[in-house]
N, C-alpha and C positions, 0 to 999 in steps of 0.2 A: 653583147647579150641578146641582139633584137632576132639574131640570127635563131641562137638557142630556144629563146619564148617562140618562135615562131615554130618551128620545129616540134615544139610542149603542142601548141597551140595548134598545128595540121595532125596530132597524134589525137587529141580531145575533140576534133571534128570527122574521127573516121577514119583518118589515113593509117594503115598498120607500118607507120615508122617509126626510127628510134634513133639512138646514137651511144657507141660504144665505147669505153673510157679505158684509155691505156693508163694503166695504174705501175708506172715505172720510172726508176731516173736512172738504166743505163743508155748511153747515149746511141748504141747501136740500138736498140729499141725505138727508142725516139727518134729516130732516124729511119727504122723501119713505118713505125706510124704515120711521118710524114710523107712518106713516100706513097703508101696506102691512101692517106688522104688526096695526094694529089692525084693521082690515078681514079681516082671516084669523085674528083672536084666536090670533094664535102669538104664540110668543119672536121677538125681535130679535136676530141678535147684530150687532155693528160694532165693525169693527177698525181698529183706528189701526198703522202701520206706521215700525219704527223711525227711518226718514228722516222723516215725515212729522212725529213725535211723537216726544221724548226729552229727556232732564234740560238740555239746555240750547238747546231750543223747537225744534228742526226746522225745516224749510222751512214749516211752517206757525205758526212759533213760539207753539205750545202746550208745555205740559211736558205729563206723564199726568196730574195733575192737572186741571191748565186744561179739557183734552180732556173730560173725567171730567164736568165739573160741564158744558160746551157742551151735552152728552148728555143729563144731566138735566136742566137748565134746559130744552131744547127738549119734552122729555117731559112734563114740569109745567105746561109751556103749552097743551100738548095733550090735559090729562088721561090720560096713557100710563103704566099701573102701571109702576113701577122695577122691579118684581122681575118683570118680563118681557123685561129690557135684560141681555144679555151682554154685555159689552163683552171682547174680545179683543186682543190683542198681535199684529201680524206682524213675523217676520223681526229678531227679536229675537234680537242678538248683532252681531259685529264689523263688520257692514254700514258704519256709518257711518264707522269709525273703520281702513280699512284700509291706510292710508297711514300707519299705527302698528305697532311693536312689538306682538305677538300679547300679552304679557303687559298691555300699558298698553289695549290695544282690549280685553279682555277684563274689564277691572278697570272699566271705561267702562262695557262692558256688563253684569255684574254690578249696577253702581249704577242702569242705566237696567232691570234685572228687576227689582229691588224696588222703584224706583219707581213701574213699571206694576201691582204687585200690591197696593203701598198705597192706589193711586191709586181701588183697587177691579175692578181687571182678571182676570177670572176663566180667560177661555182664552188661554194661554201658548204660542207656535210659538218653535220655538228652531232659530233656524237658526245654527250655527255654519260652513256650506257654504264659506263666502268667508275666501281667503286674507289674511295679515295682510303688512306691509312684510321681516318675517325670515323668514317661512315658506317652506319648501321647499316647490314645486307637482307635483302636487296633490297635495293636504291626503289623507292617511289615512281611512278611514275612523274605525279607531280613534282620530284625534287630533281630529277630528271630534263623536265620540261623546262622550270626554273634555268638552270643551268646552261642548256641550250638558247634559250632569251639571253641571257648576259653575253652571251657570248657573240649574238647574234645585236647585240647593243651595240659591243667594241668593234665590230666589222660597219655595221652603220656609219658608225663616229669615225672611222677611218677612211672610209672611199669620199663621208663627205667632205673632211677636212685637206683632200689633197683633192679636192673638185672632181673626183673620180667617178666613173660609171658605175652604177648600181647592181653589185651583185646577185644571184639570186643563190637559192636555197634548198638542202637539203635535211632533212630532220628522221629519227626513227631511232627508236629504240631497242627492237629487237635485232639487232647487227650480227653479221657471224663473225667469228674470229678471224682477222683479216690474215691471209696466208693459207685458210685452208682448217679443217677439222681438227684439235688434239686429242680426241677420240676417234673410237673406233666407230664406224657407220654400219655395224651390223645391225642396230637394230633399227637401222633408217633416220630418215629426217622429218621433221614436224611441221609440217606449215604454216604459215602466221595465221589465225581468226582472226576473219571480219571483223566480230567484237572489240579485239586484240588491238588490232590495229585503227579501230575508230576511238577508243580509248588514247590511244596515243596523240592521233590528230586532235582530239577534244582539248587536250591536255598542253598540248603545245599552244593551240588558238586561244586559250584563254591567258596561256603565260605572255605571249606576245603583247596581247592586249593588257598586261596588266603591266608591260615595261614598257606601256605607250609604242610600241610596235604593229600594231592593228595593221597600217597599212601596208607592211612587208607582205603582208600574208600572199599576196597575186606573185608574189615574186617566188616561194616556198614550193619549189617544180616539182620534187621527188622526195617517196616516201621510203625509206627503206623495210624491206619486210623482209620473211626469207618464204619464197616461194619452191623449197623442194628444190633445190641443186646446193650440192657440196660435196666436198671429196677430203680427203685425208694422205694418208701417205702415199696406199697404191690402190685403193680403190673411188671411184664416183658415185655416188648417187645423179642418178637421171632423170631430169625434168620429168610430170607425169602431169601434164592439161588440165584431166579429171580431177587431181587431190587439188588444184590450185582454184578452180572453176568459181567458187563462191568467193573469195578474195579477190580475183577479178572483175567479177562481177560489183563487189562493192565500191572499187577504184571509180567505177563509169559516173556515177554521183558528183564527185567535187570536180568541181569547172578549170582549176588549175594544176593538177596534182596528177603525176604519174608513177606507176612504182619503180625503185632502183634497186637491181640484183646484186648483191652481191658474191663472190664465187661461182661465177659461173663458168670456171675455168674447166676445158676439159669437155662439156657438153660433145652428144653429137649434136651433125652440123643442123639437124631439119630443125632442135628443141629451140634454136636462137629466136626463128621467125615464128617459132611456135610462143615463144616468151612476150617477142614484141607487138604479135595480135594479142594476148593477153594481158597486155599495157604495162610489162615490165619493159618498161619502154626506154631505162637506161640500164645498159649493159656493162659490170666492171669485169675487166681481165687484167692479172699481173701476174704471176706466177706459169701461166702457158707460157704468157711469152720468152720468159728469162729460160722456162723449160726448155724452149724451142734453141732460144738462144747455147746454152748448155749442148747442149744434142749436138748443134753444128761444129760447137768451138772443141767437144770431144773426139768428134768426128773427123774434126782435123788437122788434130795431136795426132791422132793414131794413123791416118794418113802421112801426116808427115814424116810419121818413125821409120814407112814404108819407103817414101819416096830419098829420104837424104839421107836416110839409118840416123839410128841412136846417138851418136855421138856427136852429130850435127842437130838435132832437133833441139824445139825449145823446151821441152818437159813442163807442158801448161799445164797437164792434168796431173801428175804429181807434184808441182808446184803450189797447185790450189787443195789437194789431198793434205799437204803438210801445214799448207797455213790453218787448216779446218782445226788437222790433231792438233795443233801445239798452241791454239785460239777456239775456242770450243763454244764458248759464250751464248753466239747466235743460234747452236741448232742442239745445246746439251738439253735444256729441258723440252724437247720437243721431240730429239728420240733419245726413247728408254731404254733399247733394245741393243743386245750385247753381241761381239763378237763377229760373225760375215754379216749378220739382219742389221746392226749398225753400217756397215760399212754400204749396204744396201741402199739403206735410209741416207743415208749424205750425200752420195751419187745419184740416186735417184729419184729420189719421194718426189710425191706431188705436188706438195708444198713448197718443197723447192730451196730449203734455206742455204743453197748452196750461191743463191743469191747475192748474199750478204757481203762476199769474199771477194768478188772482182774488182770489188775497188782497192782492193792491199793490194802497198805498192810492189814487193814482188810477185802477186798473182799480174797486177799491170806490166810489169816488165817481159814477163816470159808469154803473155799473149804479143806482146808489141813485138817478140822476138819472132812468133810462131807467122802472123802478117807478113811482118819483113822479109821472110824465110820463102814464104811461098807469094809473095810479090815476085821476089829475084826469081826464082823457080815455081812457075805455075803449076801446080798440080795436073799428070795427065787424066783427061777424062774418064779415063778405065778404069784407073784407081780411084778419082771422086765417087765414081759409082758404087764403090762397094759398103762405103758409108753414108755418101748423102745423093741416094741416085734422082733425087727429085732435082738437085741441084747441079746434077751431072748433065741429066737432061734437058734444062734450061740453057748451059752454057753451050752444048752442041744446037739447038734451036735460036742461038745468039740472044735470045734472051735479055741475060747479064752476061759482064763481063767472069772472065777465071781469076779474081781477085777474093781474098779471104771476105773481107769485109762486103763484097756483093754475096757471095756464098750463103754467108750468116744470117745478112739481114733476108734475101728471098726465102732463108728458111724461117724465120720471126713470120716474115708476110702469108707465110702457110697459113697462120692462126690469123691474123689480122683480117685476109680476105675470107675467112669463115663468118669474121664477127659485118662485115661488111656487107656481106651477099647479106644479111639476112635483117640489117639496119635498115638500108638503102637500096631494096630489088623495087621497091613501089617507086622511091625517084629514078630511077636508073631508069625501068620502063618508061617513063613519060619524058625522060630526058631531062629531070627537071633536080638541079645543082643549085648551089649555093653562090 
């Protein structure tokens, strides 16, 4: 963590840096990430997100644990020092469990903080925002704040009971939907008030203090707000300096505390550096990259139907098409929309919940098949180019090798070294790494 506070700590003396959070547990992601980090000798951090990951495996049935060692083991294979890996918590509290009594959602999520902090999870976001099945709506600020203190108890009681390093912290109330917009962005996005947001930090400061937590508070890095970036199915809202200007401006005051984005998937590239002078100084992405991910892995199904024909291919993209129809779960109430706009919406959206699927085991089979495929038979460069010609031209520049799985991730690292350049251009110039 001395690495991370320091980095808080060169961002609150001036320096326009930051540091970007891959919000993902597929492994060629994290795989991409690391890669990216090592090329830029920074820290990594990656966050696992309480759906994603929790005491009793998430939609990606992991625990924290499980997650924990995915991370390292991939790091080990790549020679990636450990003590360069953050790993982070998102959205930690009553998310999963909101079709619960607040007191049994809470006791849930308690158990699932200290698991993430045993786990070895150092950055802690604590969102209590989301109502429980007894709660009167909308939630208080202060009942709110409460809530985040408890939970910010059981992660205490955790890292000290296993002699563990001292987490730090994330808090904030006004959160976007993680994944992206369920509405439409026509009529734009609101950006959090000053007011708004000093409201919250009051709120939280005094709950700390009153579960005898006072002196966490140095530790409590990032605020989250929403600074004007979000996107939905096929369109973005795009950062704007000016509508964010006075909410930055109130950040410069507390001596510890900088704001965390979230959604900021999608941006163009200048709005990042523009974000991290504006001291939204942590950056989350999860859905670019699986996008990115997507894109490559279509890109060569279709390829491949080219290169071996039909009958020889793996059929990854119809393969993850039928496990979508005939398992609907993850993306039916998110699109509404009937008939080819459906079909649109699950291949495409911004959001991405096509996400969801690559870990079913026949979506895993017919990718492992589609690798295999074009392991034995490399893809000629002619025809990479007609789908992924960034990565066609990489492989002619020797680059990467003509392996699927180098293909994929250099397209993941498209978006990664966006979020990179615009963290890390002030240490880059000075030469100065972690």
């Amino acid at each position: 963590m001395k690495s991370l506070l320091s980095l808080i700590q060169k961002h609150k003396q001036g320096q326009a840096t930051g540091i970007y959070s891959v919000c993902s547990a597929h492994p060629l992601v994290i795989e991409a990430a690391l890669k990216q980090a090592a090329k830029d000798k920074q820290l990594v951090l990656i966050e696992a997100t309480s759906n994603q990951v929790n005491q009793f495996g998430g939609y990606t049935g992991m625990t924290p644990k499980d997650f924990t060692e995915r991370v390292f083991k991939l790091a080990d294979q790549l020679s990636f020092p450990i003590k360069n890996i953050v790993l982070g918590g998102d959205h930690l509290g009553p998310n999963c469990w909101q079709n619960l009594s607040a007191e049994d959602a809470m006791k849930l999520s308690e158990q699932m903080v200290h698991d993430y902090v045993t786990a070895g999870f150092k950055k802690i976001h604590l969102d209590c925002s989301m109502p429980c099945a007894d709660d009167t709506t909308p939630l208080s600020e202060d009942i709110m704040a409460e809530r985040a203190a408890k939970l910010c108890l059981a992660a205490e009681q955790a890292f000290q009971a296993i002699d563990g390093e001292a987490p730090v912290y994330v808090i904030g109330t006004e959160v976007p939907t993680p994944g992206g917009a369920l509405e439409s962005l026509d009529e734009g996005v609101e950006v959090t008030k000053p007011e708004e947001a000093i409201t919250t930090l009051n709120a939280h400061h005094q709950a700390f203090s009153d579960f005898g937590l006072g002196y966490v508070w140095p530790r409590v890095i990032g605020l989250v707000v929403q600074p004007g970036v979000e996107f939905d199915h096929h369109s973005i809202h795009h950062y704007q300096h000016q509508a964010a200007k006075p909410l930055s401006k109130m950040i410069e005051k507390q001596p510890y505390l900088v704001f965390e984005a979230h959604s900021t998937d999608y941006q163009n590239p200048a709005a990042y550096q523009q974000l991290v002078e504006d001291h939204f100084a942590i950056l989350k992405v999860g859905p670019a990259l699986t996008f990115a991910l997507r894109e490559a892995l279509f890109g060569l199904d279709r390829a491949e139907k080219e290169w071996l024909g039909t009958h020889h291919a793996s059929h990854l993209r119809e393969t993850i098409e039928q496990v979508m129809h005939e398992q609907p779960d993850y993306w039916r109430s998110y699109y509404l929309s009937k008939g080819h706009q459906q079909f649109l919406d699950c291949n495409y959206s911004l959001s991405d919940r096509i996400r969801y699927y690559w870990t079913h085991p026949d979506v895993q089979a017919a990718q492992h098949a589609l690798f295999e495929h074009l392991t034995a038979n490399p893809l000629p460069v002619t025809l990479l180019s007609q789908y992924l010609p960034n990565q066609a031209k990489a492989i002619t520049q020797q680059l990467i090798d003509n392996t699927p799985a180098d293909i994929v991730i250099h397209k993941i690292m498209e978006v990664t070294s966006v979020y990179s350049n615009a963290c890390y251009v002030n240490n880059m110039a000075s030469k100065e790494t972690i």
